[in-house]
C-alpha positions as a printed Julia matrix, in Angstrom:
111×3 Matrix{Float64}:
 45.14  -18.93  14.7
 44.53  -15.31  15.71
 44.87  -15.85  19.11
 48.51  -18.24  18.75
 49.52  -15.21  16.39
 48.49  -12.78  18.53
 50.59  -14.23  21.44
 53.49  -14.82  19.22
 53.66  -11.43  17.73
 52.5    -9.22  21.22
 52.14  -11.54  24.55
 50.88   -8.46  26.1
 48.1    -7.6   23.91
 46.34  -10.76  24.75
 44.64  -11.29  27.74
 45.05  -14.54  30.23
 43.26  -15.9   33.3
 39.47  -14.11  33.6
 40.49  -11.66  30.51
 42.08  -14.72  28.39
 38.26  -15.86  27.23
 38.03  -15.04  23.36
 35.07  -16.33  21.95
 33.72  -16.41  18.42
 30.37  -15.2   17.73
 27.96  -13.28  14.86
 24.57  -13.11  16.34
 22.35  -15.1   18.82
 20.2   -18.19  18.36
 18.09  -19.76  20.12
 18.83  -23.94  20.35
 14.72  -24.37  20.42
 15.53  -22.69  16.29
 18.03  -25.0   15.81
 16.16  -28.18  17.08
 12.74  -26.68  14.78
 15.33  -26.54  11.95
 16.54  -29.98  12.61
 12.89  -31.46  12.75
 11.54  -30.02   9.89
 15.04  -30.8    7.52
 14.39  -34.51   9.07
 11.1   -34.41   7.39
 11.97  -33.08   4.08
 14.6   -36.05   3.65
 11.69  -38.47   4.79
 13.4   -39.04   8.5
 10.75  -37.19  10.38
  6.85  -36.44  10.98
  6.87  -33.67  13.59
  8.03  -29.95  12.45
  8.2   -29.38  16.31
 10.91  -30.48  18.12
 10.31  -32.3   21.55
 11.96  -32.01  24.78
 14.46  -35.05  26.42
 12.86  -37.35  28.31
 14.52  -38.2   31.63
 16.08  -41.72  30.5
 17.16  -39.72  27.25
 19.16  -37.08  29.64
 20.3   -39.63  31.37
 21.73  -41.84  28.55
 23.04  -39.44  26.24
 24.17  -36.33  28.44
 25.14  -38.39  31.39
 22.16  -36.82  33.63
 23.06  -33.08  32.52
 20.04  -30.96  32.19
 22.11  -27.62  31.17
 21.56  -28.38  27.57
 19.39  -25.97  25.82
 19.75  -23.45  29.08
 20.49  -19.74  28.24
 24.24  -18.95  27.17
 25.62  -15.78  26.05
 28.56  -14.93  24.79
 30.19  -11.58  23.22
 33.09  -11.86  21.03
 34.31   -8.3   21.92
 37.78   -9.49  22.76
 37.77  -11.4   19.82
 36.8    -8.59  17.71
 39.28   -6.03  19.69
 42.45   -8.7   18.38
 41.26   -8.64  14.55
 38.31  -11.55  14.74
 36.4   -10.89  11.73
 33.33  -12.72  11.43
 31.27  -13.7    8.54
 28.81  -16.15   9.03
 25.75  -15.06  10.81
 22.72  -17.46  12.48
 20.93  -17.93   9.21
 24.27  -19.45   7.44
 24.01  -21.57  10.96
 20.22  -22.55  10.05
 21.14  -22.73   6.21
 23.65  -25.47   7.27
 21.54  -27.86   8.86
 20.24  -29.9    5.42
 23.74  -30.43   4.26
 24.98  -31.46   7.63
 21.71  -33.67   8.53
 22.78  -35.04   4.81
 26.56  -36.0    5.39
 25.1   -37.46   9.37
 22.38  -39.69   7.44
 24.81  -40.91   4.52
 27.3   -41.9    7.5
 24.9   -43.9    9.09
């Protein structure tokens, strides 16, 4: 919504093409943390016995990310246009970690 306002109120503050990337961020993790986090809230609801998690076998890349094997390569991004337009952020990696039980949670009571 800060972008569309953004536009709406000054089209020439915001930046298109190359410079029209905005992207929302509040630290850095690493998706190896996020898979450890995943495998060892798995275990605590009784879903899991490894704390570690494991890589993607072949037929695994194959079948769920269509042969892709840039999942889990290094990505950074800096919200610094974000942030020059207002962007405000308040959650930071561990609210990211923190929010892996309730989310495993809602996933398993889906299912």
């Amino acid at each position: 919504m800060l972008i569309f306002n953004s536009i709406r109120s000054d089209p020439e503050k915001i930046g298109h093409g190359r410079e029209g990337f905005y992207f929302g961020e509040n630290g850095e993790n690493t998706l190896y943390d996020v898979g450890k986090a995943v495998s060892e809230v798995l275990i605590t609801l009784g879903k899991g016995t490894n704390p570690e998690p494991s890589s993607f076998t072949d037929e695994e890349v194959q079948r769920y990310f269509y042969g892709s094997t840039l999942m889990g390569s290094t990505s950074r991004a800096r919200a610094n246009r974000s942030k020059a337009i207002g962007w405000r952020p308040i959650r930071t990696t561990k609210d990211l970690l923190a929010s892996v039980l309730p989310e495993t949670e809602a996933l398993l009571k889906d299912n």
